[in-house]
ZAMAR-961309 format. One line per field, with one value per residue (C-alpha): x, y, z; residue number from 1. Coordinates in nm, 4 decimals. Example, Ala and Ser with C-alpha at 12.3 -4.5 7.8 and 13.67 -1.06 7.14 Angstrom:
2
xx [1.2300,1.3670]
yy [-0.4500,-0.1060]
zz [0.7800,0.7140]
lomar [1,2]
This chain:
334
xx [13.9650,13.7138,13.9035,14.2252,14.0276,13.9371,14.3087,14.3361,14.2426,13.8715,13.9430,14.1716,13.9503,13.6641,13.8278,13.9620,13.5916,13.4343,13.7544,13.6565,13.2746,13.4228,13.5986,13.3007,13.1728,12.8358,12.7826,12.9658,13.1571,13.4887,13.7724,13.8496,14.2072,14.2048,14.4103,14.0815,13.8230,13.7084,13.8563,13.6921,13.5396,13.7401,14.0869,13.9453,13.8224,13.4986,13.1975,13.0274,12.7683,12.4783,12.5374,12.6466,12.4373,12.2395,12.3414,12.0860,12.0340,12.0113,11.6885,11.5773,11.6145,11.6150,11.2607,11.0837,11.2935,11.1552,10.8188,10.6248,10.3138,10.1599,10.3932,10.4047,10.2553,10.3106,10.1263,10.1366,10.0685,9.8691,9.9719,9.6693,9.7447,10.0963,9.9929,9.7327,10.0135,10.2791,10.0149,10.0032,10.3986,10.2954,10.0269,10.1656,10.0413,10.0240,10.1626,9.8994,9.9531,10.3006,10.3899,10.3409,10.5256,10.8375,10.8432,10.8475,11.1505,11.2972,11.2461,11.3140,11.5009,11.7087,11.7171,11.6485,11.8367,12.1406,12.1156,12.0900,12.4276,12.6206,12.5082,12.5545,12.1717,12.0522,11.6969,11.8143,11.9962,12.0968,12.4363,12.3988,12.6408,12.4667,12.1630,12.2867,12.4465,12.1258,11.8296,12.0590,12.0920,11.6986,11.5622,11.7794,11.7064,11.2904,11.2761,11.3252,11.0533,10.7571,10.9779,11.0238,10.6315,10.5101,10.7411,10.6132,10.2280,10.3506,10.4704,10.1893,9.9395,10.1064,10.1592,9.7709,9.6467,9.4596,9.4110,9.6285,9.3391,9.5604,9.7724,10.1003,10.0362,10.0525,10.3448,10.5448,10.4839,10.5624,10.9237,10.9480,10.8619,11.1157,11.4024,11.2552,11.3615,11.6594,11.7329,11.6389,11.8873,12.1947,12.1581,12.2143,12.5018,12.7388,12.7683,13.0993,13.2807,13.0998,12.7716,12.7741,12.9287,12.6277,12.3821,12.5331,12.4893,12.1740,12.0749,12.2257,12.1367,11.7448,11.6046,11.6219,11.5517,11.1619,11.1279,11.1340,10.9291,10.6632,10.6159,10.5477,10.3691,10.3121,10.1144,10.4741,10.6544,10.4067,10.3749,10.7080,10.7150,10.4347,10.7026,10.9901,10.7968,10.6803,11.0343,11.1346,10.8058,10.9866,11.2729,11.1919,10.9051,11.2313,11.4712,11.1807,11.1581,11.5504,11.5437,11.2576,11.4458,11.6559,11.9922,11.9829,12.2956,12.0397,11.8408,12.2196,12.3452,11.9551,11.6849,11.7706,11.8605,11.6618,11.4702,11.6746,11.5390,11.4341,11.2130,11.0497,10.9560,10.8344,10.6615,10.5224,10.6979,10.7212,11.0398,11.1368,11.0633,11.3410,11.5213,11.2440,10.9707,11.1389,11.1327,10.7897,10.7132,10.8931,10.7582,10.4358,10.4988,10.6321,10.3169,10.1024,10.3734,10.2910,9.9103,9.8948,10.1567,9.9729,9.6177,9.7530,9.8504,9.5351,9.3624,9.3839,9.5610,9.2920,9.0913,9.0503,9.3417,9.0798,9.3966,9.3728,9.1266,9.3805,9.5983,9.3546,9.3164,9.6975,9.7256,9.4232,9.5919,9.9209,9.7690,9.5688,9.8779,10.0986,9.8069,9.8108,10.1084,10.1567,9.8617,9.9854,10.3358,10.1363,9.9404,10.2617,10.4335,10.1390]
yy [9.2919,9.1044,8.7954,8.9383,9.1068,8.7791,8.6979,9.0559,9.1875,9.2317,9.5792,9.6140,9.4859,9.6994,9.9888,9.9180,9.8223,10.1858,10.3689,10.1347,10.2938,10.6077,10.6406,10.4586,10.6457,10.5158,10.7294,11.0477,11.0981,11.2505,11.0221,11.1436,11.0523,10.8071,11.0080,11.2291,11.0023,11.0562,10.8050,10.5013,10.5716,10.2769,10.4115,10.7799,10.8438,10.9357,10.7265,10.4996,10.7266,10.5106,10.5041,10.8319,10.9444,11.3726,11.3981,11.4305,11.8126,11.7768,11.5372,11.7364,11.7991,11.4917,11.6608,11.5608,11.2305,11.1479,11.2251,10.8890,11.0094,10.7864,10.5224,10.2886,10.5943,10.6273,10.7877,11.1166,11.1353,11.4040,11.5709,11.3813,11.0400,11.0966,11.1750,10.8406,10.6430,10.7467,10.6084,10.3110,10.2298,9.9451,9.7767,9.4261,9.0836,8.7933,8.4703,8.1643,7.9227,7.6981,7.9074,8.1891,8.1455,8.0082,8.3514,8.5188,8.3049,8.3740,8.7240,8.8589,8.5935,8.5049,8.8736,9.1498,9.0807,8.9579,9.2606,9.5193,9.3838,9.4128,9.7416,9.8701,9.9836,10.0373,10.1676,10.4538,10.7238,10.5628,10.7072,10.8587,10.6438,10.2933,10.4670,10.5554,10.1381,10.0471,10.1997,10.1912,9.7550,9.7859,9.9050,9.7439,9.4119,9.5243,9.6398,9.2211,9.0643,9.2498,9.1780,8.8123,8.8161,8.9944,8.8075,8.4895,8.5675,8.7790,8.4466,8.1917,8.4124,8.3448,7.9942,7.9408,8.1899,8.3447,8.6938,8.7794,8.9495,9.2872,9.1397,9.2041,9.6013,9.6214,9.4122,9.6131,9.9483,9.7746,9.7439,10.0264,10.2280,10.0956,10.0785,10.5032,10.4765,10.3447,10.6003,10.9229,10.7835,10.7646,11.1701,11.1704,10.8720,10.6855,10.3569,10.1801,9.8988,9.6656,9.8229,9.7683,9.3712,9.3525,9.4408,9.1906,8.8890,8.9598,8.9871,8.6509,8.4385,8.5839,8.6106,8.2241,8.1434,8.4147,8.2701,7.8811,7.9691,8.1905,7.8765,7.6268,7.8695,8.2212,8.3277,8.2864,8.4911,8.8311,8.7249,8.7319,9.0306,9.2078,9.1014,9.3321,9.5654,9.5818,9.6018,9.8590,10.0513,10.0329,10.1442,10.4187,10.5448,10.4988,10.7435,10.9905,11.0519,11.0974,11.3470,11.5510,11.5215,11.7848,11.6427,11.3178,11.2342,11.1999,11.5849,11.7120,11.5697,11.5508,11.8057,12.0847,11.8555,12.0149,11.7237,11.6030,11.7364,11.3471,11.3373,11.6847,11.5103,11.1828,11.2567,11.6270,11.7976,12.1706,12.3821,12.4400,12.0297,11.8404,11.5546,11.4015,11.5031,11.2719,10.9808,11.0560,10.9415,10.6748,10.5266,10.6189,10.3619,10.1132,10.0980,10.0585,9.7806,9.6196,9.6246,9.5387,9.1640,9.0829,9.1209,8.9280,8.6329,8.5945,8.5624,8.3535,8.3781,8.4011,8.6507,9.0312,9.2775,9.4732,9.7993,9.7939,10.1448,10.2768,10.2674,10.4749,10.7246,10.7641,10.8768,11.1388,11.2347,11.3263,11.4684,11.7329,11.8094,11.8869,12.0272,12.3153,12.3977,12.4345,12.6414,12.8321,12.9097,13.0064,13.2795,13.3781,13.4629,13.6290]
zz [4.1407,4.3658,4.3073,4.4375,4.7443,4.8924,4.9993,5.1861,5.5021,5.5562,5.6780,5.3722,5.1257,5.2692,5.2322,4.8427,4.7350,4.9419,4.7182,4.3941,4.4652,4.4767,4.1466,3.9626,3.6799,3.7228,4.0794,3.9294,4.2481,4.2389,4.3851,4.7454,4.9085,5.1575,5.3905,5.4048,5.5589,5.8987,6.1683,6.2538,6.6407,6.7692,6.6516,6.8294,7.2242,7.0143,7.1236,6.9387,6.7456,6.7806,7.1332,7.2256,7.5496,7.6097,7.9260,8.1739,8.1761,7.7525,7.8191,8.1694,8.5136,8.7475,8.9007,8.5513,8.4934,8.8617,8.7611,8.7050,8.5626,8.2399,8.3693,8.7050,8.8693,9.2620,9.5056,9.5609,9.9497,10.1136,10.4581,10.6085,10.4732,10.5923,10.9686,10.9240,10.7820,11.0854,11.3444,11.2205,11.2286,11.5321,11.3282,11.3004,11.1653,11.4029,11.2310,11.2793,10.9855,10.9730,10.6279,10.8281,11.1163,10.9262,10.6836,10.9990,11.1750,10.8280,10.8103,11.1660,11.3065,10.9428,10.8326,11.0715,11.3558,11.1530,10.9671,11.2438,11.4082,11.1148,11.0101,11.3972,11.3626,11.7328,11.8449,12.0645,11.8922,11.5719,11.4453,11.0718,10.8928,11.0479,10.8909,10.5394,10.5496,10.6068,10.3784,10.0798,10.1737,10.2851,9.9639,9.7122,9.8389,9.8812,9.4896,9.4074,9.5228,9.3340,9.0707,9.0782,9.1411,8.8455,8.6180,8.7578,8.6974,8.3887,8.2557,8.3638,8.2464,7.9206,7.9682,8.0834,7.8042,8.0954,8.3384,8.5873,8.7586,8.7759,9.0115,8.7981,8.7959,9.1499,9.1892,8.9216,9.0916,9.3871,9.2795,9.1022,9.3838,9.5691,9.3078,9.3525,9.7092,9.6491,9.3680,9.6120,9.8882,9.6890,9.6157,9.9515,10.0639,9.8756,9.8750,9.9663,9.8224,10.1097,10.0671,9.7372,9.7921,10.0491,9.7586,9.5008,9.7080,9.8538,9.4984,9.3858,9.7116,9.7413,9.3920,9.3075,9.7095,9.6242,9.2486,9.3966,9.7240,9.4646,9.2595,9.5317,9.7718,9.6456,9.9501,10.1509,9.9470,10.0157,10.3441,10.3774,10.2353,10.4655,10.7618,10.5082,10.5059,10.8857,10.9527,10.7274,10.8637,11.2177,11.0864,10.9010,11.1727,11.4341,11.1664,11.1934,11.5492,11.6308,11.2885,11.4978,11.8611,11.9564,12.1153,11.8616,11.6311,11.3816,11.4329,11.4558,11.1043,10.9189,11.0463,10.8131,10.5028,10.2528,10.0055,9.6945,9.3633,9.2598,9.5483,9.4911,9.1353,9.2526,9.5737,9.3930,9.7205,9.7866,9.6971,10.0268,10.1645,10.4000,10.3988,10.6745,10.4146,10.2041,10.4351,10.5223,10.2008,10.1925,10.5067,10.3667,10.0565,10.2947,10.4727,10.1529,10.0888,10.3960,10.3627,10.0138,10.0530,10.3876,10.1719,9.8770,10.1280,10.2402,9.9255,9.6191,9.3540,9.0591,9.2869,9.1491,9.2853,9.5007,9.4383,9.0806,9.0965,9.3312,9.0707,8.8440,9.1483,9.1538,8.8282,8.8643,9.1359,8.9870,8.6835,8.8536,9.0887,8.7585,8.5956,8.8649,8.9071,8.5406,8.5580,8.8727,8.6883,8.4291,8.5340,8.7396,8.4110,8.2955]
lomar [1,2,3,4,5,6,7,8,9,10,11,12,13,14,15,16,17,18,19,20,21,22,23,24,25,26,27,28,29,30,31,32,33,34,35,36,37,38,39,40,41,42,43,44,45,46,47,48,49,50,51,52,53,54,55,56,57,58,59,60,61,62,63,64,65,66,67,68,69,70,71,72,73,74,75,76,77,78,79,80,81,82,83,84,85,86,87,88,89,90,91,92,93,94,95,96,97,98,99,100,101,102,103,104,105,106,107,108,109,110,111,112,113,114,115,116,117,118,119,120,121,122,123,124,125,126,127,128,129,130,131,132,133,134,135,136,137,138,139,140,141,142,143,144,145,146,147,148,149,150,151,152,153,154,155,156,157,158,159,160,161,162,163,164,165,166,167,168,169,170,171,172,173,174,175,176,177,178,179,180,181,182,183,184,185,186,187,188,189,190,191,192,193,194,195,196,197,198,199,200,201,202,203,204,205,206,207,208,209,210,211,212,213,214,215,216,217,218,219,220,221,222,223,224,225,226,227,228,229,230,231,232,233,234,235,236,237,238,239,240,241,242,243,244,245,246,247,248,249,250,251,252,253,254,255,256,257,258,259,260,261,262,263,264,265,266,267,268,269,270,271,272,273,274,275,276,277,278,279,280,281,282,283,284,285,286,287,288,289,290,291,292,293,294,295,296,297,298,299,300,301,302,303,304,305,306,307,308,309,310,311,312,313,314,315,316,317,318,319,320,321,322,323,324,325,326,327,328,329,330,331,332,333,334]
């Protein structure tokens, strides 16, 4: 029989050895019609059972799926570090070396400017839509180059058989944090067929363009990024103030946006936070962003990340903040 199987089918022959299996009196099974087997997935709209999805509300809600705790853990920002962190939307660094002055051209003269006139982004009284263009283009293109960075030291540390100095932890929550961002705005826009073009090829043309500059000159790819995320602190610090003025396009169509649930989870916000709450937060990030590339361009790169206990801090942080409330709900239900 397994002679003549070799000029059939495979499917056929499969299927005659499973039957031959079947009727063999050394399992003891009974012989079973082939007319009764199940159907293959692929001849059924059945998915593929090894890759069948939960859905989302089978795993959990997207407030605990947003939660980062025990993983690249953000931080959680007090109202006080949030009112510190809005007065410093003007702090800006001067570029004095030639590698700094040409990420700067790049960056505001390549990048920002470009950017604001095709998005129709202006200063005074933003319109709603330029503004939904823009932060979903902003922080899909600002979750790549933390990326690019930690896989480069990631892989020279390997290569070297050496540290990385904590450097790479940073970096990761760096992007992750603003993949986050990116995440918690598309609750709340969609993103068009040119939005979504826009993302795509500042992908493809930026991520070789930061991997080549970070392995000739690492120091002028975070100082480039420092001058990202200056602008994006402008921008965001800008958003802010229209939401919060009476008369603005942006107050009229955003001031009594309550906060998506994936925001509540990640930034630990109240039941009953807005939509500016959110982008507190985010402006928040973007100014740790900003501090943190501008420090690692002045330094070296086998020095100690001097944020690697801030890290540690984070995650004490979040953990008491869950451990509360679950104690608060708690004794609620009690």
């Amino acid at each position: 029989m397994r002679a003549s199987m070799a000029f059939l089918p495979r499917s056929t022959a499969t299927i005659r050895l499973q039957f031959s299996r079947l009727s063999s009196p050394l399992n003891g099974a009974c012989i079973r019609p082939l007319s009764n087997w199940p159907t293959h997935f692929r001849h059924s709209k059945a998915l593929h059972p090894l890759h069948a999805k939960p859905t989302l509300t089978e795993i959990a809600n997207e407030r605990d799926m947003a939660d980062h705790m025990g993983r690249q853990q953000n931080h959680i920002w007090s109202k006080s570090e949030l009112e510190k962190a809005l007065a410093t939307s003007h702090d800006h660094h001067t570029p004095i070396t030639l590698p700094d002055k040409l990420a700067y051209g790049v960056m505001y003269y390549g990048l920002y400017h470009p950017f604001n006139f095709i998005t129709g982004y202006t200063k005074i009284d933003p319109s709603p839509r330029a503004i939904e263009w823009r932060l979903i283009v902003l922080e899909s293109f600002a979750g790549v180059p933390g990326f690019v960075a930690a896989g480069f030291r990631h892989f020279r540390s390997l290569r070297s058989l050496q540290r990385d100095h904590g450097w790479i932890h940073t970096l990761l929550e760096e992007a992750e944090n603003e993949r986050m961002h990116l995440l918690v705005c598309l609750t709340m826009f969609q993103a068009g067929p040119i939005t979504r073009l826009m993302v795509v090829g500042a992908q493809f043309a930026m991520t070789p363009f930061l991997f080549l500059t970070y392995i000739i000159y690492p120091k002028a790819v975070h100082r480039f990024v420092g001058y990202l995320e200056q602008t994006a602190c402008t921008t965001y610090k800008n958003i802010i103030d229209h939401i919060e003025t009476p008369g603005t396009r942006l107050h009229e169509a955003w001031a009594n946006l309550p906060a998506p649930e994936m925001a509540k989870g990640y930034w630990k916000l109240s039941d009953d936070a807005k939509w500016v709450d959110t982008l507190k937060c985010i402006y928040a990030d973007e100014t740790h962003h900003r501090d943190v590339n501008h420090t690692f361009a002045d330094m070296k790169t086998d020095d100690p990340n001097p944020f690697v206990t801030m890290h540690r801090e984070d995650a004490i942080r979040a953990w008491k903040i869950k451990n509360d409330s679950a104690a608060s709900s708690s004794g609620v239900a009690n």
